[in-house]
N, C-alpha and C positions, 0 to 999 in steps of 0.2 A: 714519739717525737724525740730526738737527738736532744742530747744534754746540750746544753751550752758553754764552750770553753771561756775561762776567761782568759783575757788580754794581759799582759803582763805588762808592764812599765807601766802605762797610764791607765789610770781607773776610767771606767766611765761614764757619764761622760765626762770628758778632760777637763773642764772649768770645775769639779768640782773636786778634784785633786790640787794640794799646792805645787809640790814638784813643776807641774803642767807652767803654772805663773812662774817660779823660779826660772825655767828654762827662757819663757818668752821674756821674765826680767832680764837676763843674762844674755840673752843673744841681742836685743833691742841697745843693750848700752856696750855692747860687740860693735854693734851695726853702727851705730851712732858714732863711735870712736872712727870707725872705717870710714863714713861723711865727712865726718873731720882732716884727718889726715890726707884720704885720696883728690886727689885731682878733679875738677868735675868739667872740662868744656868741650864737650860734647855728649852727643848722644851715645855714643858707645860707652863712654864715661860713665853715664849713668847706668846703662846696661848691662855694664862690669859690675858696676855695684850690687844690681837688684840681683845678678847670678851670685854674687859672694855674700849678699844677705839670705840669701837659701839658705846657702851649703852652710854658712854659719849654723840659723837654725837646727838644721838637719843633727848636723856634730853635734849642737850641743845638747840636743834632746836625743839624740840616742846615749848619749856618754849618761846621760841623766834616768833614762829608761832603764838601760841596762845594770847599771848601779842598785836603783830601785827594783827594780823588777825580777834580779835574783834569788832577792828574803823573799820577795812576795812570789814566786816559786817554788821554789823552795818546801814554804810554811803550807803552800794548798798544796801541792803533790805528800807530803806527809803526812798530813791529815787525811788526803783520799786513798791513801795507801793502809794508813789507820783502819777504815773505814770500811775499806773493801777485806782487811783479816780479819774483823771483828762479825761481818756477814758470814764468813767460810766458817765450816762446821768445825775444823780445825783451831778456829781462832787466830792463825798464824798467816805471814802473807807468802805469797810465793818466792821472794828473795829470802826470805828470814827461811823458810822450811831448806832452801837451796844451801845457805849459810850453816844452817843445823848440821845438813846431810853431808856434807862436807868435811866441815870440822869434825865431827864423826870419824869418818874414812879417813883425813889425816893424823888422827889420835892413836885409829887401831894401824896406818901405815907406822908411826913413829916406836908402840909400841914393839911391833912385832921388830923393827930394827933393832931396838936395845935388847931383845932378847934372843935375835940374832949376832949382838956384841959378847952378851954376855957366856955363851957357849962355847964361845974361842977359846 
């Protein structure tokens, strides 16, 4: 059976994240202000509205996901990255051995240049 990824912005399920209520506090007294202010006589009127109480939502819970949801990426990709060098016989993970082998190879490039300065 496949691992299971998690979701990143909203924990789940959503009611039992604050963030989730912060979003729908902020977007409902978005929405509310926009009742206020807009126009209402007619039907389109209204139907303008319920289309920009979406988009509202939508904005402010991704601005809010994605804010949220970077440390919480972040912190579990580091940990499963953790996790998978400490399995390898090596102990090391494959960017860090990449980074090793590298810096390496730039050390003995740098070297052998100063000691190609210094025979001038």
């Amino acid at each position: 059976m496949a691992k299971k990824r998690k979701r990143y912005g909203w924990r789940a399920p959503r009611w039992k994240d604050g963030l989730f209520w912060i979003a729908v506090a902020l977007s409902g007294a978005l929405i509310g202000l926009q009742v206020y202010v807009s126009p209402r006589e007619s039907w389109v009127d209204w139907a303008g509205l319920a289309i920009r109480g979406i988009v509202t939502y939508t904005l402010i819970s991704a601005i809010l996901r994605i804010r949220r949801g970077m440390p919480r990426g972040l912190v579990d990709g580091f940990n499963e990255a953790e996790a998978k060098a400490k399995a390898k016989p090596s102990g090391t993970s494959t960017a860090e051995s990449v980074a090793r082998t590298s810096g390496r190879t730039m050390g003995r490039a740098l070297a052998a240049y100063k000691r190609a300065q210094q025979k001038d």
